[in-house]
Residue frames as qw, qx, qy, qz and C-alpha x, y, z in Angstrom:
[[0.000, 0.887, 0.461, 0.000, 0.00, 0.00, 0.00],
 [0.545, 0.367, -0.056, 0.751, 1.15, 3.25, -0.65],
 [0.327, -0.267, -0.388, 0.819, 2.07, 5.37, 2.68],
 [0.041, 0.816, 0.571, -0.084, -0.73, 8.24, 2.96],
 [0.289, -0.806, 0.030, 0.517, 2.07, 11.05, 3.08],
 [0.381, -0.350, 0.617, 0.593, 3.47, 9.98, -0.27],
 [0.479, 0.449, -0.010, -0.754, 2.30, 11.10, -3.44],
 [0.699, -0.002, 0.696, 0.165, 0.82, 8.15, -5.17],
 [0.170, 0.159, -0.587, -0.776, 0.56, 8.06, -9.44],
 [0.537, 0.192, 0.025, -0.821, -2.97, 8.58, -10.33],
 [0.770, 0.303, 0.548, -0.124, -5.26, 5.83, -11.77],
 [0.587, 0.795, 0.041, -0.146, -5.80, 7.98, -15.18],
 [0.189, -0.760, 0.598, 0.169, -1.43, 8.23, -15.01],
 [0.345, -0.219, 0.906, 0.106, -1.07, 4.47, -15.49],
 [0.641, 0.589, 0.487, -0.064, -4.03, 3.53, -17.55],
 [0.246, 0.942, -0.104, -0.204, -1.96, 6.34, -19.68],
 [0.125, -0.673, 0.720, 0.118, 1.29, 4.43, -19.47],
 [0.501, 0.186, 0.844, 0.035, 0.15, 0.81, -19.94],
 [0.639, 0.708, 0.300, -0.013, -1.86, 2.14, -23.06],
 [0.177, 0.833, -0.502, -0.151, 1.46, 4.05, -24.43],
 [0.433, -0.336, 0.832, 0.086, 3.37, 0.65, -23.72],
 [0.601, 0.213, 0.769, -0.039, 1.07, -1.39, -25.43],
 [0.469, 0.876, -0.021, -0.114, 0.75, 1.27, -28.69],
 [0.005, -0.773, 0.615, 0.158, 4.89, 1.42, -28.65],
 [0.657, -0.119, 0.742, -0.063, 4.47, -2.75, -28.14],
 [0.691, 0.658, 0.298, -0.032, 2.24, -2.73, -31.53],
 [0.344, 0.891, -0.193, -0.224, 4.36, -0.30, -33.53],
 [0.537, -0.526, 0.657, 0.067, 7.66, -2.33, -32.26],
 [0.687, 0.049, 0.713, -0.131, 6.21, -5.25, -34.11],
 [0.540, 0.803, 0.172, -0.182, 5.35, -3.81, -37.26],
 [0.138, 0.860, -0.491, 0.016, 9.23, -2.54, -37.39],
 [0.126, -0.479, 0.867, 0.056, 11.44, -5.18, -36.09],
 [0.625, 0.056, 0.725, -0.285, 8.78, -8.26, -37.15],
 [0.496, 0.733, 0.453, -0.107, 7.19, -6.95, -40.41],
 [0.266, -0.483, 0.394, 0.735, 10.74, -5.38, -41.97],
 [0.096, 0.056, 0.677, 0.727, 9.92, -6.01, -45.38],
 [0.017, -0.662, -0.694, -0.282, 6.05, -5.36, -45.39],
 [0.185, -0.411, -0.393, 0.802, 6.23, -1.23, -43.70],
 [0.270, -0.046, -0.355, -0.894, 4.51, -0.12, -47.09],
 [0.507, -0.463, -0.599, -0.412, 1.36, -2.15, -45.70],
 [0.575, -0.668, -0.472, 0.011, 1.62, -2.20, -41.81],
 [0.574, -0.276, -0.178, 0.750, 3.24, 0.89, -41.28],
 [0.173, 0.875, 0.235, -0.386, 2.42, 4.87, -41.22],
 [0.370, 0.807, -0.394, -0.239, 5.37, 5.39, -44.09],
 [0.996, 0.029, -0.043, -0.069, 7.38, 3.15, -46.02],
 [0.728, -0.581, 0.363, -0.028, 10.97, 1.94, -44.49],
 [0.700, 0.625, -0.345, -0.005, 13.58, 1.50, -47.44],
 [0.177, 0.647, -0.713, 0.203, 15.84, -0.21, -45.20],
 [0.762, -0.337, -0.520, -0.186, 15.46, -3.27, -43.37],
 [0.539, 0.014, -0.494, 0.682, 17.97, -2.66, -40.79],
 [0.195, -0.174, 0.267, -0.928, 16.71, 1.10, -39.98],
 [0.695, -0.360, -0.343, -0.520, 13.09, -0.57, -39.79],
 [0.780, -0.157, -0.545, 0.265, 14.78, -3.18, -37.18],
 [0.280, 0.022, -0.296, 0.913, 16.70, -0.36, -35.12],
 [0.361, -0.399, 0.035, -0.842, 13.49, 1.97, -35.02],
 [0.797, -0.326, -0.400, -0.313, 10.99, -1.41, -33.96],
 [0.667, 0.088, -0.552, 0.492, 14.01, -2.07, -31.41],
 [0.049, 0.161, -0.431, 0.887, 13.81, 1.35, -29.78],
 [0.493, -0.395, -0.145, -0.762, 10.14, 1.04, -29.67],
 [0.808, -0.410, -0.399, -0.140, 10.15, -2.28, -27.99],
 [0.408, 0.017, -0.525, 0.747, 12.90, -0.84, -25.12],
 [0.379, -0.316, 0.053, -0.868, 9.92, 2.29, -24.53],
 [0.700, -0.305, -0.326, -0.557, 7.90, -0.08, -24.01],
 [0.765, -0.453, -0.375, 0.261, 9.47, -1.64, -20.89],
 [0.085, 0.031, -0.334, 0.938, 10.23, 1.68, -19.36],
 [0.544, -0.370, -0.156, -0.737, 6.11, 2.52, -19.92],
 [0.710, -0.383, -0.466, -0.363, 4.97, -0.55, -18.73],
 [0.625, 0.080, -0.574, 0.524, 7.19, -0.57, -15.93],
 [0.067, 0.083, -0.363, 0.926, 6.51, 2.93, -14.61],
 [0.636, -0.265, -0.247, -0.681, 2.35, 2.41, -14.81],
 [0.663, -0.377, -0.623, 0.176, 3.12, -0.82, -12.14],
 [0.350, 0.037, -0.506, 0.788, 4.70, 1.96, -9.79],
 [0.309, -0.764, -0.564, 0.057, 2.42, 3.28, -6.97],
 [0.286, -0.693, -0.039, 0.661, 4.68, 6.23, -5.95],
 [0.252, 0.955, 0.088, -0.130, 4.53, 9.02, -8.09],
 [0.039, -0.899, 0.379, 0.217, 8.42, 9.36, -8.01],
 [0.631, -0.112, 0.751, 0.159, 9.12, 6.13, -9.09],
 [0.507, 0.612, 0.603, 0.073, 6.88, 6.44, -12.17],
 [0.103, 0.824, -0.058, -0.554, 7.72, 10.53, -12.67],
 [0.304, -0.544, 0.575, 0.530, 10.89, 9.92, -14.82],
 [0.474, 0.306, 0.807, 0.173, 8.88, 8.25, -17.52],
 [0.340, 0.761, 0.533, -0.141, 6.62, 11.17, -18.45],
 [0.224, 0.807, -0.272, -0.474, 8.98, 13.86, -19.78],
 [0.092, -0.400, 0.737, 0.537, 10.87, 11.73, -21.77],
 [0.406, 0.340, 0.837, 0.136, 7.68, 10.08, -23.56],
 [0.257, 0.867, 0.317, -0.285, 5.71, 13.47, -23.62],
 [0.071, -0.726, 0.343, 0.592, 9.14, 14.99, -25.39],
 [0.367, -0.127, 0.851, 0.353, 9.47, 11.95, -27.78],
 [0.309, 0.626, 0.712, 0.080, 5.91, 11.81, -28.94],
 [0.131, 0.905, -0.083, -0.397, 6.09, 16.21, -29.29],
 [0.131, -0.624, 0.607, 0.474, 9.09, 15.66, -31.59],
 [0.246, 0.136, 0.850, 0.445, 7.76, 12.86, -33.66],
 [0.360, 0.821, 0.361, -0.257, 4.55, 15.22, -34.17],
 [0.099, -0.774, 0.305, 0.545, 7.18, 17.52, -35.47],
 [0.036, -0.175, 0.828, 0.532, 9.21, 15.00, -38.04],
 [0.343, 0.258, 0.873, 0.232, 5.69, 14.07, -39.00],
 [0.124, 0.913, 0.175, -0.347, 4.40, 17.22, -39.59],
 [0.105, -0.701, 0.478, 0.518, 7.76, 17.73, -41.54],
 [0.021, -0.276, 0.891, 0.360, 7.62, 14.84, -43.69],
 [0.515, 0.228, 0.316, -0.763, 3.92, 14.63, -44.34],
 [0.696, 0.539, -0.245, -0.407, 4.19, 13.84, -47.91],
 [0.102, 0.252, -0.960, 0.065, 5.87, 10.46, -46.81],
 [0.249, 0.006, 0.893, -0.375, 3.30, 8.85, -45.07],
 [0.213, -0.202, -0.833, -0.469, 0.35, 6.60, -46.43],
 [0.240, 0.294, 0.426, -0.821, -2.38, 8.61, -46.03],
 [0.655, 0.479, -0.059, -0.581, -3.84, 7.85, -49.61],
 [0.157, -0.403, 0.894, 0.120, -2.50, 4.46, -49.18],
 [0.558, 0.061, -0.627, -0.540, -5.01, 1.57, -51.48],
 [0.462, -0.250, -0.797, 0.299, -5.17, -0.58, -48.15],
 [0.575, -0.627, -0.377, -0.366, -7.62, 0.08, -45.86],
 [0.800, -0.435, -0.097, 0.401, -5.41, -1.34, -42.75],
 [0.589, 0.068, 0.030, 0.805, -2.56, 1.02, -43.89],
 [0.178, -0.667, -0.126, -0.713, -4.56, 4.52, -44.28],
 [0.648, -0.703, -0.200, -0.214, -6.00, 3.46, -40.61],
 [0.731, -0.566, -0.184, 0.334, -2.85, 3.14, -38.87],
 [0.287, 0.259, 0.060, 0.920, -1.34, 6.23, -40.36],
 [0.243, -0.656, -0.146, -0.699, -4.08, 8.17, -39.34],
 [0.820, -0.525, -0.114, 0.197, -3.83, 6.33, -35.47],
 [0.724, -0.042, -0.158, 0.670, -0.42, 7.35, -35.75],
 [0.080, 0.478, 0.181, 0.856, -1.19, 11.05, -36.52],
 [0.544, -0.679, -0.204, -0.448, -3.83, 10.89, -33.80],
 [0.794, -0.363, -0.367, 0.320, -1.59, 9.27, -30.95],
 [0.600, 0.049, -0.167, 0.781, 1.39, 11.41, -31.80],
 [0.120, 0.502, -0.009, 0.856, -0.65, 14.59, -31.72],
 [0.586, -0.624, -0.050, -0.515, -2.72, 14.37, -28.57],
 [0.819, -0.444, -0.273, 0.241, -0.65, 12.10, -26.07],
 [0.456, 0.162, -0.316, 0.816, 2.05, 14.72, -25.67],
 [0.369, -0.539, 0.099, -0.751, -0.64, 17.58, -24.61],
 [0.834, -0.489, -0.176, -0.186, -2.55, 14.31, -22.12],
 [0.780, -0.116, -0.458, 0.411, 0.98, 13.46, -20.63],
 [0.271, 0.172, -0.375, 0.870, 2.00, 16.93, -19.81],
 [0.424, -0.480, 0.084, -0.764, -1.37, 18.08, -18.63],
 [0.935, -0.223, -0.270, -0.057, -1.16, 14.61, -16.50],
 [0.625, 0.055, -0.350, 0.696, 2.44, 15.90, -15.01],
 [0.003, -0.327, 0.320, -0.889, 1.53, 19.06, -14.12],
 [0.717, -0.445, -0.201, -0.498, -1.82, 17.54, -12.28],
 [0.827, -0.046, -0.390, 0.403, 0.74, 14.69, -10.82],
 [0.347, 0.480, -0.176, 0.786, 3.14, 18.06, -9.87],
 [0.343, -0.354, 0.249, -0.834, 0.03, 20.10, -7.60],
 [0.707, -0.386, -0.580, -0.117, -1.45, 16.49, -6.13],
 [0.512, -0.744, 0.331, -0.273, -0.93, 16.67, -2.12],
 [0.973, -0.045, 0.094, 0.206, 1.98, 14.12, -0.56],
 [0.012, -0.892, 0.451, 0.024, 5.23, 14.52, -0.61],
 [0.729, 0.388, -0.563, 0.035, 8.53, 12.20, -2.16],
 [0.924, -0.349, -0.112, 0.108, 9.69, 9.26, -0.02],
 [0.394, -0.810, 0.360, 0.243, 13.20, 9.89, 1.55],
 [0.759, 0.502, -0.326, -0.256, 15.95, 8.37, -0.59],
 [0.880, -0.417, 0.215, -0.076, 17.39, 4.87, 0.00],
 [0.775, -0.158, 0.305, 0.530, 20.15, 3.80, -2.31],
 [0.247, 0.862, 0.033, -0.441, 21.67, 6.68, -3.85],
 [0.759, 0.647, -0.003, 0.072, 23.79, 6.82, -6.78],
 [0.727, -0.536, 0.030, 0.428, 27.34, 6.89, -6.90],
 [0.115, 0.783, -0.158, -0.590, 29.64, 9.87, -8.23],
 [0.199, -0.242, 0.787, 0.532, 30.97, 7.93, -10.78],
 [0.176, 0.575, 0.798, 0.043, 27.47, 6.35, -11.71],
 [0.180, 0.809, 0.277, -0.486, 26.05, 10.00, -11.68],
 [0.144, -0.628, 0.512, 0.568, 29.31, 11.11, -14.16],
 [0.332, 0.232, 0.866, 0.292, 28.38, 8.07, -16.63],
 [0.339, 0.448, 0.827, 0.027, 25.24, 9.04, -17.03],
 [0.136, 0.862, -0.008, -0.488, 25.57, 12.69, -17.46],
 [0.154, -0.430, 0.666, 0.590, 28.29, 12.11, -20.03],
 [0.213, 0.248, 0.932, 0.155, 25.81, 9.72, -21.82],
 [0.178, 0.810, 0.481, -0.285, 22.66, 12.10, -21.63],
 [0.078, 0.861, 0.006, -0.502, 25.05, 14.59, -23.09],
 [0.063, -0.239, 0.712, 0.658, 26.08, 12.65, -25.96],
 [0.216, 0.365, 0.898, -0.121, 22.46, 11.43, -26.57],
 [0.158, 0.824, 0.239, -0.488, 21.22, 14.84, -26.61],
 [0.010, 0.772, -0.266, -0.577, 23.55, 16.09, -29.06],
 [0.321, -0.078, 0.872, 0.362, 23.46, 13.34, -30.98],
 [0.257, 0.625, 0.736, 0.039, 19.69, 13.00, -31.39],
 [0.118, 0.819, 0.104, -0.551, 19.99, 17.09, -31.84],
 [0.098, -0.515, 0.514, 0.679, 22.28, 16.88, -34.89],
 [0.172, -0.004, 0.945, 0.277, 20.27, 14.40, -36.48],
 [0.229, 0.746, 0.522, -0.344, 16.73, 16.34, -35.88],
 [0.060, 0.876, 0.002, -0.478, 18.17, 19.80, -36.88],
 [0.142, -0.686, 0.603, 0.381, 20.67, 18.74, -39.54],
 [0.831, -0.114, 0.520, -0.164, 19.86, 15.69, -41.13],
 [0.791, 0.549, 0.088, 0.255, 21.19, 15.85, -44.64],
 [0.025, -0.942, 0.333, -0.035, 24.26, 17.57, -43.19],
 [0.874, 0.147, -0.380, 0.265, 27.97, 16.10, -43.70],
 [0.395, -0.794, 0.355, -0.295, 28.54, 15.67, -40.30],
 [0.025, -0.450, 0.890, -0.070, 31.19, 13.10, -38.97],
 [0.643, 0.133, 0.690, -0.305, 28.18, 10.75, -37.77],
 [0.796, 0.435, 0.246, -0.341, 27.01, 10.75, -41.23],
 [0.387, 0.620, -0.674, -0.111, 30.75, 10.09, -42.60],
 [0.218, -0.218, 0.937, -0.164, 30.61, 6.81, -39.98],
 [0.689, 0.281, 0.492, -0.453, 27.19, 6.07, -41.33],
 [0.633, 0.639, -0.132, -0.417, 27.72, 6.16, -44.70],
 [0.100, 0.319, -0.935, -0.115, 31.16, 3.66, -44.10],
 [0.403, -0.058, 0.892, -0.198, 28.30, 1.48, -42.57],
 [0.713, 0.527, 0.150, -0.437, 25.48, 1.79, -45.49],
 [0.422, 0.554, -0.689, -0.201, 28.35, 0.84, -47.94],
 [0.012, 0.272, -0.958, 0.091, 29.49, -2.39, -46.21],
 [0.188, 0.178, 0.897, -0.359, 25.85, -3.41, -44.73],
 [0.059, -0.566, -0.530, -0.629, 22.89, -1.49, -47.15],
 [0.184, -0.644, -0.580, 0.464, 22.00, -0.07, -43.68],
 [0.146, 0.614, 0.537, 0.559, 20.59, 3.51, -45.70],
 [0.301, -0.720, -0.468, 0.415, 19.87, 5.73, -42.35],
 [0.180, -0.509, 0.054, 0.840, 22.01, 8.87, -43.08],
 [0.252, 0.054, 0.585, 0.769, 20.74, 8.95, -46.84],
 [0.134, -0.607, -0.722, -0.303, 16.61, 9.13, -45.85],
 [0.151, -0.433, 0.242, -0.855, 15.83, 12.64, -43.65],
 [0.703, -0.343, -0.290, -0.552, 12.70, 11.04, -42.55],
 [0.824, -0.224, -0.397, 0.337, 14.84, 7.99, -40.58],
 [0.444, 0.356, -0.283, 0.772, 17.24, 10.42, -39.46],
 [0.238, -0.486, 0.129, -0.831, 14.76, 12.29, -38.05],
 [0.749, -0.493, -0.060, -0.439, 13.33, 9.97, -35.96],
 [0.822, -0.080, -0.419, 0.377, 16.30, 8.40, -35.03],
 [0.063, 0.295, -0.319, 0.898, 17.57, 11.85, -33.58],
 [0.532, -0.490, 0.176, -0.667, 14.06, 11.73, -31.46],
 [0.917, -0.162, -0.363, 0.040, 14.76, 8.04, -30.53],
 [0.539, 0.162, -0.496, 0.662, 18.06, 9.48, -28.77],
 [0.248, -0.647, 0.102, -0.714, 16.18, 12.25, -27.00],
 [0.566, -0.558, -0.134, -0.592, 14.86, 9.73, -24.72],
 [0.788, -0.370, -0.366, 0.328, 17.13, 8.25, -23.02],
 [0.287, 0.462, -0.118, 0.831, 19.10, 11.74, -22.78],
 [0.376, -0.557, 0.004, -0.741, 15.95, 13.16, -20.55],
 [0.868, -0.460, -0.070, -0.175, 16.00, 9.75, -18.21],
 [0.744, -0.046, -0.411, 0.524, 19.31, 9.67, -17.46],
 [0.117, 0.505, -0.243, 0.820, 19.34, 13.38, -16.44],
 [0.526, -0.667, -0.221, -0.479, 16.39, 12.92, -13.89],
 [0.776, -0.599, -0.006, -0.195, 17.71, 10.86, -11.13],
 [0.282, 0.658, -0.623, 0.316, 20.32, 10.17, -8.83],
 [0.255, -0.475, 0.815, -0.212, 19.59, 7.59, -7.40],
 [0.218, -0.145, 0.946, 0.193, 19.65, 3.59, -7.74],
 [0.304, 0.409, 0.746, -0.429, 15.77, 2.73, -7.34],
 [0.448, 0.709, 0.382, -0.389, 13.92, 5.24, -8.90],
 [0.100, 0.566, -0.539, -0.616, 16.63, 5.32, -12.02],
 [0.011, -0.159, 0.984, 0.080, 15.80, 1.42, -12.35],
 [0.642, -0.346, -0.457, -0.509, 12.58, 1.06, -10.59],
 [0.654, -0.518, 0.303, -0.460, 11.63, 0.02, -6.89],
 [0.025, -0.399, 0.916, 0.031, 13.51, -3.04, -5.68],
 [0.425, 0.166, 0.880, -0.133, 10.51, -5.16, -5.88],
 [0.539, 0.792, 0.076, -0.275, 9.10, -3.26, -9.55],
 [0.146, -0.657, 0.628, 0.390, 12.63, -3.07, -11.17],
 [0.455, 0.546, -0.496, -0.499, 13.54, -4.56, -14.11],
 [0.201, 0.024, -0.978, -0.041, 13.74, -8.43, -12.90],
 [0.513, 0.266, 0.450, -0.681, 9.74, -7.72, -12.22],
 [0.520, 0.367, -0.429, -0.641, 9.54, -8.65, -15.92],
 [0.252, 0.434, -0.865, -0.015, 10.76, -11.92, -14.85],
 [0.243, -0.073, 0.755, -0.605, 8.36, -12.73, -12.37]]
């Protein structure tokens, strides 16, 4: 049960996270399952099989951070979850708003038109429902549990160093994407050797630059062990259970 003094995460919070999981779960599938079919079960179509694999990859990692933070009863356990979805999903509005004239909206398949438009609808309305769900989360009453296993300086140093190549990674790749930057001189050795295509399509680029965002925004949040992982009895070997 969760202590009366501590703020717990809402009902509406989790029902919000467990349905994000299970949307990121779907999309996953499509990408790393369905490589070669993305012109039918996908919102645009995926000239690469590799970048299709790599996106469907990052989607199925989201999805065990969502579904992870919607088991948590404390509020601070769960927190760390919401900016970095609410930023991810705002930024793919963006690249899809940018690249419009990619996506199979006036696709001959029935099934395809519908989950482009689902995609168009998720991406534009779950950023507004997550943040106006944080800042409700923010003014609840209650107050954060003491902390038990903090981080260590080194651990803290990692991850900052990480967040701040993430960031700048996923930033060059948002803002820049047809630019010859070094990344896209190491990409282009790997498209040659492997067909992997990423640096050559804007569209991938871009969303690979918002795929970095999020781990960038969850490594900055916390210092310490628990709530970086999850609660010691929620935490990633919960999956296992």
């Amino acid at each position: 049960m969760t202590p009366l003094n501590y703020r717990p995460t809402m009902r509406l919070t989790r029902i919000m996270l467990f349905v994000a999981g299970g949307l990121v779960l779907a999309v996953g599938f499509s990408l790393f399952v369905l490589t070669n079919q993305t012109e039918r079960y996908f919102a645009w179509t995926v000239g690469s099989l590799l970048t299709a694999a790599f996106l469907g990859g990052s989607y199925w990692s989201a999805s065990v951070l969502e579904f992870l933070s919607a088991r948590e009863r404390l509020w601070v356990d769960s927190r760390p979850s919401i900016p970095a979805v609410a930023i991810f999903t705002f930024l793919t509005l963006i690249v899809t708003l940018l690249h419009i004239d990619k996506f199979h909206f006036d696709a001959p398949l029935p099934i395809t038109r519908a989950g482009t438009w689902v995609w168009l609808f998720v991406y534009a309305f779950v950023p507004v429902i997550l943040t106006i769900l944080f800042i409700l989360q923010a003014r609840a009453p209650g107050a954060d549990p003491p902390r038990r296993f903090p981080l260590a300086s080194w651990t803290q140093t990692t991850l900052a160093v990480l967040a701040v190549l993430f960031f700048f990674t996923g930033l060059g790749l948002l803002v820049a994407p047809a630019a010859g930057t070094l990344l896209a001189l190491a990409a282009d050795s790997v498209d040659r050797s492997s067909g992997w295509r990423l640096v050559r399509r804007p569209l991938c680029r871009h969303r690979a630059g918002g795929v970095g965002k999020r781990p960038a925004v969850r490594a900055c949040r916390h210092d310490q062990f628990d709530r970086f992982f999850g609660s010691a009895d929620r935490g990633p070997s919960a999956l296992w259970k």
